[in-house]
Biopython code that builds the backbone (N, CA, C, O; Angstrom):
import numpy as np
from Bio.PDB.StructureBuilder import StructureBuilder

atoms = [
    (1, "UNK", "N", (9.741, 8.856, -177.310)),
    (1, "UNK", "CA", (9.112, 8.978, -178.602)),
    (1, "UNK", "C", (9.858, 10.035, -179.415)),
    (1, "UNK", "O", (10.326, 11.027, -178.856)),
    (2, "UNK", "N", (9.952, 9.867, -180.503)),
    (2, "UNK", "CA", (10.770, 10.674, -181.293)),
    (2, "UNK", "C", (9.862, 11.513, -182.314)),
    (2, "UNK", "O", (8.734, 11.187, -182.681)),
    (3, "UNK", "N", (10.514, 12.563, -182.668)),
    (3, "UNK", "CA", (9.883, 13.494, -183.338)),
    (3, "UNK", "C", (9.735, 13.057, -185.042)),
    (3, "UNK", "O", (10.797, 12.842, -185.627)),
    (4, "UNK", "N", (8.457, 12.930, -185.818)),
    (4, "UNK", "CA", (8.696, 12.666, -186.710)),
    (4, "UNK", "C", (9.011, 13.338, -187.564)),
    (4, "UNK", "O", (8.838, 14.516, -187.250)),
    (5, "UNK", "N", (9.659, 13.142, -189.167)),
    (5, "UNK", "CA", (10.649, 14.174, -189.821)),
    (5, "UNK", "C", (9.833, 14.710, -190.724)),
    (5, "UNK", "O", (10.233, 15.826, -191.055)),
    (6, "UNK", "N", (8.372, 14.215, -191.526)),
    (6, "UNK", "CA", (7.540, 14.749, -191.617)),
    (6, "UNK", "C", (6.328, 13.967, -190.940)),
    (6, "UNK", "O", (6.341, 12.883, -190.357)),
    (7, "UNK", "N", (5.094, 14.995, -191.236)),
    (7, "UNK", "CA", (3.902, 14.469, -190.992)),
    (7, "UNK", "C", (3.278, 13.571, -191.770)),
    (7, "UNK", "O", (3.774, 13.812, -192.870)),
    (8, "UNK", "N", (2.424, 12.590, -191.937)),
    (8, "UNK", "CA", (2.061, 12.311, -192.933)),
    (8, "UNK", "C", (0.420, 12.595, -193.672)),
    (8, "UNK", "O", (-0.735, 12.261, -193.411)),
    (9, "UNK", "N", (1.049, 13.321, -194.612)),
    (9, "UNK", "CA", (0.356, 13.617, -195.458)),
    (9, "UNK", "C", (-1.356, 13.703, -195.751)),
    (9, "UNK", "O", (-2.148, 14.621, -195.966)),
    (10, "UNK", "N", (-1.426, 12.540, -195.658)),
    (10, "UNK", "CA", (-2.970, 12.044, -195.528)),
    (10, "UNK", "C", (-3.902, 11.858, -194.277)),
    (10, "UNK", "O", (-5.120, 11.710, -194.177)),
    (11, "UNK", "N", (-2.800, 11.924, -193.286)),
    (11, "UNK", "CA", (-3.307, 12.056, -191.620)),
    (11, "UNK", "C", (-3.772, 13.286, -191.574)),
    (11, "UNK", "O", (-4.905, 13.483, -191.135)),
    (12, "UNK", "N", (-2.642, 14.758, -192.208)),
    (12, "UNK", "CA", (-3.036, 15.783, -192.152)),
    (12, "UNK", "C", (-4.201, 16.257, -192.337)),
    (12, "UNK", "O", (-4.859, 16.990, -191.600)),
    (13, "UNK", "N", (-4.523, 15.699, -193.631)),
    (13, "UNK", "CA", (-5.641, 15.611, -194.496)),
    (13, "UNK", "C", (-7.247, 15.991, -193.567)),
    (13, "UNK", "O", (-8.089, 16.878, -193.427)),
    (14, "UNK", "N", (-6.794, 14.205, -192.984)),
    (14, "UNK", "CA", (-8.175, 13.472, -192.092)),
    (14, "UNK", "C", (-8.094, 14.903, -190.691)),
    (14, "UNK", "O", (-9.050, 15.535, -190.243)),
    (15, "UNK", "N", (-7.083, 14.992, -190.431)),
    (15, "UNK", "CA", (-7.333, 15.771, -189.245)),
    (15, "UNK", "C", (-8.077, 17.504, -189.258)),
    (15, "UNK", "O", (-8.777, 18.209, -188.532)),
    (16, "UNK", "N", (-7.436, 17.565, -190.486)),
    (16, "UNK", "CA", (-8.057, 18.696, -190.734)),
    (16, "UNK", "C", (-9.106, 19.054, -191.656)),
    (16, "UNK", "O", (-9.393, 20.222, -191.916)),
    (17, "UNK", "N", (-9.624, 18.139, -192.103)),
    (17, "UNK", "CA", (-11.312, 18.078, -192.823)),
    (17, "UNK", "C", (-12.420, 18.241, -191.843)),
    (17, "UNK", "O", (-12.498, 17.708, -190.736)),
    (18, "UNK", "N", (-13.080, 18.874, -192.283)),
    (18, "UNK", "CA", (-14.221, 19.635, -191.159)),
    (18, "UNK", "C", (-15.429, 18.879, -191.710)),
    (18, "UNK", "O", (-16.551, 18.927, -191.205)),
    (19, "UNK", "N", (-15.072, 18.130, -192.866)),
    (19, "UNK", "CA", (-16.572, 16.619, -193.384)),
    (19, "UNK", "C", (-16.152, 15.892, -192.430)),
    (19, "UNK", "O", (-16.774, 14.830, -192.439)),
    (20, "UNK", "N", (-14.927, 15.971, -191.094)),
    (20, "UNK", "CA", (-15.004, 14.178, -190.807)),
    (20, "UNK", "C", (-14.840, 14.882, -189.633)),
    (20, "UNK", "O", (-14.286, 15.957, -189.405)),
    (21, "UNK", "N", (-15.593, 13.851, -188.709)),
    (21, "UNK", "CA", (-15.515, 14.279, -187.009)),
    (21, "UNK", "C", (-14.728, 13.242, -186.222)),
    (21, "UNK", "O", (-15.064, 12.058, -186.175)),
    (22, "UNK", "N", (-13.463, 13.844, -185.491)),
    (22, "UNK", "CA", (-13.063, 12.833, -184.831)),
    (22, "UNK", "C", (-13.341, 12.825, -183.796)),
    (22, "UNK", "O", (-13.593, 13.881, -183.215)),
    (23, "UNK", "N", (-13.408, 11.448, -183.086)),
    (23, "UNK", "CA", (-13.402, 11.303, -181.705)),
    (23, "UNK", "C", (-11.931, 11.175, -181.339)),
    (23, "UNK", "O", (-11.058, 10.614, -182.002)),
    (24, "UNK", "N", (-11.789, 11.899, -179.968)),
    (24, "UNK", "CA", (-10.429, 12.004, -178.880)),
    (24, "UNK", "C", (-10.800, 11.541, -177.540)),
    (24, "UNK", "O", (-11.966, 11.658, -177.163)),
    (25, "UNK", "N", (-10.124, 11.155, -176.980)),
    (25, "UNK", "CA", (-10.018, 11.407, -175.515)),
    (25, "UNK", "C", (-9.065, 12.210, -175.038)),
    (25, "UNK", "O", (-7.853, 12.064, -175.196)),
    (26, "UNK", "N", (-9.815, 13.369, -174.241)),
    (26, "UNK", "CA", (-8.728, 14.394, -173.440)),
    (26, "UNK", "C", (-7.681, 15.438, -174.285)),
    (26, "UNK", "O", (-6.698, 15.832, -173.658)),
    (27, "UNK", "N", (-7.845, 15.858, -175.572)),
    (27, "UNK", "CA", (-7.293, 15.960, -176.391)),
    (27, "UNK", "C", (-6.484, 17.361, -176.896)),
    (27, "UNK", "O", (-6.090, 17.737, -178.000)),
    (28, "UNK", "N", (-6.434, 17.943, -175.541)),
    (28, "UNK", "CA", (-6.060, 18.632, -175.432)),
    (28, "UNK", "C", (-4.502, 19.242, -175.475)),
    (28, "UNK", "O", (-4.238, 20.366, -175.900)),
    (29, "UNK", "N", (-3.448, 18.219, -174.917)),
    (29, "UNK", "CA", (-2.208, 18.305, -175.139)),
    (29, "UNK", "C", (-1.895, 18.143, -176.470)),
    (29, "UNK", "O", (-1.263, 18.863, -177.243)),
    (30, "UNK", "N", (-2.645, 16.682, -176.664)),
    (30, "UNK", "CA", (-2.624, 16.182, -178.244)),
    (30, "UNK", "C", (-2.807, 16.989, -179.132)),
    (30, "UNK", "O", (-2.320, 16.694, -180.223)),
    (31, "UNK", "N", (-3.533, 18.240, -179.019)),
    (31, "UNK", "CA", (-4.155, 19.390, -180.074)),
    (31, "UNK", "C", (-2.802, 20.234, -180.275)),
    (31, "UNK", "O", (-2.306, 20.639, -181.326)),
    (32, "UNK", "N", (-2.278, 20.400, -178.730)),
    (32, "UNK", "CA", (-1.449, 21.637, -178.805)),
    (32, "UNK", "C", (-0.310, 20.709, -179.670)),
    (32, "UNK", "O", (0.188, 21.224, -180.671)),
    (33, "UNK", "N", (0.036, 19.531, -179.326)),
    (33, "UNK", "CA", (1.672, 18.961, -179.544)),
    (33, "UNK", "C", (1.553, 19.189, -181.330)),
    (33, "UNK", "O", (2.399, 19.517, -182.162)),
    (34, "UNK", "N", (0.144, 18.858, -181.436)),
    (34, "UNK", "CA", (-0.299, 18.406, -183.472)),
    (34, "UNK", "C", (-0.095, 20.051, -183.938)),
    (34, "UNK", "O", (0.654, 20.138, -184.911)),
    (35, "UNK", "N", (-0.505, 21.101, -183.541)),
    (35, "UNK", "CA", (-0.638, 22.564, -183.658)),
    (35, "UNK", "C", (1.037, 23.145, -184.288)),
    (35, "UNK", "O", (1.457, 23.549, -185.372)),
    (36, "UNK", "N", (1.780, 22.841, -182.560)),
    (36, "UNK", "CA", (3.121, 22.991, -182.391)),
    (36, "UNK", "C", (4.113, 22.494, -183.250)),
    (36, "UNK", "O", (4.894, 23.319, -183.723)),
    (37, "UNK", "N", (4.255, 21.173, -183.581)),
    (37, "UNK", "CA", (5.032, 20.506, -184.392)),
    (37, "UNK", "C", (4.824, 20.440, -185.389)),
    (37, "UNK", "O", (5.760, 20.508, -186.185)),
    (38, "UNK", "N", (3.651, 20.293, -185.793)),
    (38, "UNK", "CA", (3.746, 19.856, -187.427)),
    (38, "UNK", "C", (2.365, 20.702, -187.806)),
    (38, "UNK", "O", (1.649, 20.378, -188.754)),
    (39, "UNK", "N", (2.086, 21.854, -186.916)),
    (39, "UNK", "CA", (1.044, 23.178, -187.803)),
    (39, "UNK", "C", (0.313, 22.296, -188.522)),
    (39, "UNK", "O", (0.299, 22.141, -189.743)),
    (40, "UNK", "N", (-0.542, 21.495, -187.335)),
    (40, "UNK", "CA", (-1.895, 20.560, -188.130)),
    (40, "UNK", "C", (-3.133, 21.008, -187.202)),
    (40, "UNK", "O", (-3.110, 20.527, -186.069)),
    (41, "UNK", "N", (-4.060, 21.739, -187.471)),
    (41, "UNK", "CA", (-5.008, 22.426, -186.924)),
    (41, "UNK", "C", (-6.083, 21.578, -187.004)),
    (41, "UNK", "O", (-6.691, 21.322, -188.043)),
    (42, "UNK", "N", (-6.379, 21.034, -185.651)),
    (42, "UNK", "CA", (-7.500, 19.888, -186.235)),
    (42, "UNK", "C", (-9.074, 20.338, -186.161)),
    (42, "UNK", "O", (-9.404, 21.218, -185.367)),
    (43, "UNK", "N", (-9.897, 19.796, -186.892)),
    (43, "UNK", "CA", (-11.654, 20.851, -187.101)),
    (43, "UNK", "C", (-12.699, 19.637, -186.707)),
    (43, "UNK", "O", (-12.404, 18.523, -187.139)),
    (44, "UNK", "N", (-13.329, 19.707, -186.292)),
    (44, "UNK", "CA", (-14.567, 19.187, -185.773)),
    (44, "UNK", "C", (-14.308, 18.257, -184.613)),
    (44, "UNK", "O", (-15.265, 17.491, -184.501)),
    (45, "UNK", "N", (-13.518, 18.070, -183.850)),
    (45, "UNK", "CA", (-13.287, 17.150, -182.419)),
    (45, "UNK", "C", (-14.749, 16.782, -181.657)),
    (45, "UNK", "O", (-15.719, 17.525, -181.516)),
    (46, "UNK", "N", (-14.641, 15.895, -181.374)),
    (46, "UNK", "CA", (-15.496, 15.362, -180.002)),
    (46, "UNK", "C", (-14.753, 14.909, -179.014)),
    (46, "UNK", "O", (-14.335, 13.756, -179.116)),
    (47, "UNK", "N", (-14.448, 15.614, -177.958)),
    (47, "UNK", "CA", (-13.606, 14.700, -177.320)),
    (47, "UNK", "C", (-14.202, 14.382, -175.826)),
    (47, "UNK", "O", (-14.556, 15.120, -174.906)),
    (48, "UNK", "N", (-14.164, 13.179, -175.965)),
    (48, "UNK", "CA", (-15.101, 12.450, -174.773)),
    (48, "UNK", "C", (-15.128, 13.151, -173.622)),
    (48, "UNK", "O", (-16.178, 13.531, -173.102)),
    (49, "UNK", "N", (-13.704, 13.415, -173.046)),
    (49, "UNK", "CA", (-13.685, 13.527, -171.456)),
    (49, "UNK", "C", (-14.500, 14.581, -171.452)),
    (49, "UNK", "O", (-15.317, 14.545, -170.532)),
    (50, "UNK", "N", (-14.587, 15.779, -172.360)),
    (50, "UNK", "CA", (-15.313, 17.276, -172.530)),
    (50, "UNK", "C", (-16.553, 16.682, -172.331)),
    (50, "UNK", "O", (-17.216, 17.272, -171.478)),
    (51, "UNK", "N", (-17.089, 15.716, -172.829)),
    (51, "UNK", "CA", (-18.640, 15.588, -173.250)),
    (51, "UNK", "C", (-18.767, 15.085, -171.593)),
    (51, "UNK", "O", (-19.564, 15.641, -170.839)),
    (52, "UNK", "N", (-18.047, 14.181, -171.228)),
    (52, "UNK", "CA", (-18.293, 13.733, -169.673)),
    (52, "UNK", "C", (-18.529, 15.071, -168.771)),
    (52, "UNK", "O", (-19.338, 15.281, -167.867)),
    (53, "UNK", "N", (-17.915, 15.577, -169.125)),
    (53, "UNK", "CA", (-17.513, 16.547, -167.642)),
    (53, "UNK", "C", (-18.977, 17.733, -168.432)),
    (53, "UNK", "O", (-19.473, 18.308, -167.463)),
    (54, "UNK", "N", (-19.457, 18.037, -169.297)),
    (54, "UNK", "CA", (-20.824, 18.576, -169.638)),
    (54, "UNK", "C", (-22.030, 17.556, -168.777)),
    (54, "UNK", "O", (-22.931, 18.081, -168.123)),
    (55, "UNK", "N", (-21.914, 16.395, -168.870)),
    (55, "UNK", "CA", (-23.141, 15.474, -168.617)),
    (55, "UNK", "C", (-22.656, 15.606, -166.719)),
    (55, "UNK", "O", (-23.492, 15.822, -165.841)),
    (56, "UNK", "N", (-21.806, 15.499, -166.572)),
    (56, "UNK", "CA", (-21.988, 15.145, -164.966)),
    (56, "UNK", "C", (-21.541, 16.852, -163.750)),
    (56, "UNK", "O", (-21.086, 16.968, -162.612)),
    (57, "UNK", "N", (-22.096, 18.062, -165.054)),
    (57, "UNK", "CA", (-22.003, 19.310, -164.785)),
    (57, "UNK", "C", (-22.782, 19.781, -163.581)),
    (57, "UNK", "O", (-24.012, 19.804, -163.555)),
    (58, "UNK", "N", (-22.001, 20.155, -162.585)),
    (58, "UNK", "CA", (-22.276, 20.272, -160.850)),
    (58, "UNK", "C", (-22.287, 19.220, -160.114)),
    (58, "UNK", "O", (-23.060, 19.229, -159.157)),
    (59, "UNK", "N", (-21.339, 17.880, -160.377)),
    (59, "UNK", "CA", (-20.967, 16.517, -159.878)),
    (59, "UNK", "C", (-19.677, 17.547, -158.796)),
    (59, "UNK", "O", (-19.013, 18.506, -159.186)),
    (60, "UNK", "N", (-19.680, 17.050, -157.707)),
    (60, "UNK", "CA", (-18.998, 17.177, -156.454)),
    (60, "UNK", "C", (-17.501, 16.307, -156.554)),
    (60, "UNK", "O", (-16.409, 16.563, -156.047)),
    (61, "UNK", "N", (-17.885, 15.324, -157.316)),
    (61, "UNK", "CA", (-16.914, 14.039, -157.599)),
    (61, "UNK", "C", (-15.862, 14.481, -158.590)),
    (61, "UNK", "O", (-16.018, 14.274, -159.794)),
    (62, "UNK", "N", (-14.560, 15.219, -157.996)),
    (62, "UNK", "CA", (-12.961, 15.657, -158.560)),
    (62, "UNK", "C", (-12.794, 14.373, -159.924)),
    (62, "UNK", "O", (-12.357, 14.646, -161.043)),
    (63, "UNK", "N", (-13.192, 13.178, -159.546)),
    (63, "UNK", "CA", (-12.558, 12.592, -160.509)),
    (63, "UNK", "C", (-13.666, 12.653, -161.965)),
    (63, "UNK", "O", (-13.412, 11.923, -162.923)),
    (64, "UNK", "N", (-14.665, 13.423, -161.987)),
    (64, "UNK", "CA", (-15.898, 13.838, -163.198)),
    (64, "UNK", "C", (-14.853, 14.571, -163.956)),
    (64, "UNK", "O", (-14.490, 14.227, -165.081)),
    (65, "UNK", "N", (-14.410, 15.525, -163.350)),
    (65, "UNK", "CA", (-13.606, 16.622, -164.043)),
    (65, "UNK", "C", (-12.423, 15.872, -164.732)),
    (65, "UNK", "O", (-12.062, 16.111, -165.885)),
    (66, "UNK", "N", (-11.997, 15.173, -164.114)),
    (66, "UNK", "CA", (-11.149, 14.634, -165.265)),
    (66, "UNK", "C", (-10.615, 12.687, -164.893)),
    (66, "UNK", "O", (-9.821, 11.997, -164.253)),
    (67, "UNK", "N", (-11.800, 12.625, -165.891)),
    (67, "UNK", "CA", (-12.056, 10.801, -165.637)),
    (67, "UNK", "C", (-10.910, 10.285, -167.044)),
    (67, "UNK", "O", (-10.712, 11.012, -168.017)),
    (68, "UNK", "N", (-10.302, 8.986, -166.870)),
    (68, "UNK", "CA", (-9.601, 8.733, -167.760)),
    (68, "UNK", "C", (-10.128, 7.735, -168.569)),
    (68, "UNK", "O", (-11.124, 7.229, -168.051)),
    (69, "UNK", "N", (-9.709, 7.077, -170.081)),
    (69, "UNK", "CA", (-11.170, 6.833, -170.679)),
    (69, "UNK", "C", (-10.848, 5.594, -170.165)),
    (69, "UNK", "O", (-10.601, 6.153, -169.096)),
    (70, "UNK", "N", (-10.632, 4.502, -169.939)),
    (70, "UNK", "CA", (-11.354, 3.209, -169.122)),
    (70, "UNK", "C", (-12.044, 3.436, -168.030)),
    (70, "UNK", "O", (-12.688, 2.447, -167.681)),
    (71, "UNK", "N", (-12.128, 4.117, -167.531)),
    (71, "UNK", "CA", (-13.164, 4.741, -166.607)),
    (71, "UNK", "C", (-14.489, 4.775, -167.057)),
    (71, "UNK", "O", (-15.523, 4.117, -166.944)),
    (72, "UNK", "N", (-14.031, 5.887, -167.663)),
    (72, "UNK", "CA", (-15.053, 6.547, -168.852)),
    (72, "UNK", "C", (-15.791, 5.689, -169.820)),
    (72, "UNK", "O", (-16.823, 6.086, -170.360)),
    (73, "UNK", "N", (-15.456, 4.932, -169.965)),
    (73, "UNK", "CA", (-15.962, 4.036, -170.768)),
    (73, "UNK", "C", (-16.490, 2.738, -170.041)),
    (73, "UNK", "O", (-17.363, 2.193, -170.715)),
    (74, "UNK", "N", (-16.220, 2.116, -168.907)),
    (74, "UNK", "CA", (-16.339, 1.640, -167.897)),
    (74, "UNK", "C", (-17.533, 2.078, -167.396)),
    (74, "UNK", "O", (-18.435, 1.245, -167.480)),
    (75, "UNK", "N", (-17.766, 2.933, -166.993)),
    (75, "UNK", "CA", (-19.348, 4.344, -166.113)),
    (75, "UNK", "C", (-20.692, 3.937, -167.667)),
    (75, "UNK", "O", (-21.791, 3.416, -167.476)),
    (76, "UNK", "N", (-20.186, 4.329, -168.946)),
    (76, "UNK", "CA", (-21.347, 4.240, -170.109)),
    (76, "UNK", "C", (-21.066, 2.481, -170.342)),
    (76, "UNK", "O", (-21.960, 1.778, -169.870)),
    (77, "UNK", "N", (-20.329, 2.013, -170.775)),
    (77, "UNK", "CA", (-20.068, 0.542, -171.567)),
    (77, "UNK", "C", (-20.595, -0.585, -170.495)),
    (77, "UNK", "O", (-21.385, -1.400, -170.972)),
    (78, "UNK", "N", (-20.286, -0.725, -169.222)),
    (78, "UNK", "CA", (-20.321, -1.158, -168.015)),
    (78, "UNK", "C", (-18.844, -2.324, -168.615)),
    (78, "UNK", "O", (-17.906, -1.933, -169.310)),
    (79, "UNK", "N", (-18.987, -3.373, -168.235)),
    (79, "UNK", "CA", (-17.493, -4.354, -167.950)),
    (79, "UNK", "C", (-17.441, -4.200, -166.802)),
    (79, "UNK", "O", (-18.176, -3.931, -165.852)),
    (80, "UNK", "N", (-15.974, -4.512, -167.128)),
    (80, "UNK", "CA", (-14.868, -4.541, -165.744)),
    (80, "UNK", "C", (-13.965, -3.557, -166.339)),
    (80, "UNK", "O", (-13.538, -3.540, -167.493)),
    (81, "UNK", "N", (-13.668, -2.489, -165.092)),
    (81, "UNK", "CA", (-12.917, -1.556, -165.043)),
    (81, "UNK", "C", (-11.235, -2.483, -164.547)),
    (81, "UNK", "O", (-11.049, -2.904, -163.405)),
    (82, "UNK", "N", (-10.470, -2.589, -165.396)),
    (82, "UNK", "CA", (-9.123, -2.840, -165.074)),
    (82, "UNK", "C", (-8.320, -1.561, -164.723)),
    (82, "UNK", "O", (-8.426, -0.680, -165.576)),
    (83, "UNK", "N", (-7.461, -1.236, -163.545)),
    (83, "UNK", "CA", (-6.725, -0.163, -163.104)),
    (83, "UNK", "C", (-5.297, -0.212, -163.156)),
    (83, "UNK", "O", (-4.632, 0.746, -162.761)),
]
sb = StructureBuilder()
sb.init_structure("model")
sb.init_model(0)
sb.init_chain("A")
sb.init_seg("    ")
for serial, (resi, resn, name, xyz) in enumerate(atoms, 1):
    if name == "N":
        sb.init_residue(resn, " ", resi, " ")
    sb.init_atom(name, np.array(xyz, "f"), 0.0, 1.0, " ", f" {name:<3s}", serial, name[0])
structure = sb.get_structure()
């Protein structure tokens, strides 16, 4: 993946408006890489895996702590989990 030469503009915008809440999954690298490169500070996040690992808080089960979202979504949505 290549680095882009700017950001765009209006993404910036959305990411950093504190009227709009985004949803992430795991969004943590993603925060730092958006921070790092292109000094886009993002405001109001939800990011799922966080909210998982609150709800299944004192779960024994390694993979609570960090479930990936077809999983995750798989456990609330039900389906079929494809791996």
């Amino acid at each position: 993946m290549t680095k882009l030469e700017s950001f765009p503009k209006s993404l910036k915008k959305v990411l950093e408006d504190d009227s709009i809440v985004k949803v992430f999954h795991d969004f943590i690298e993603d925060s730092s890489a958006l921070a790092v490169q292109h000094n886009v500070i993002c405001d109001r996040v939800f990011d799922t895996q966080v909210a998982h690992r609150l709800i299944k808080h004192g779960s024994s089960d390694p993979k609570d702590m960090n479930i990936n979202l077809n999983s995750l979504l798989h456990q609330y949505l039900g389906g079929t989990e494809n791996n």
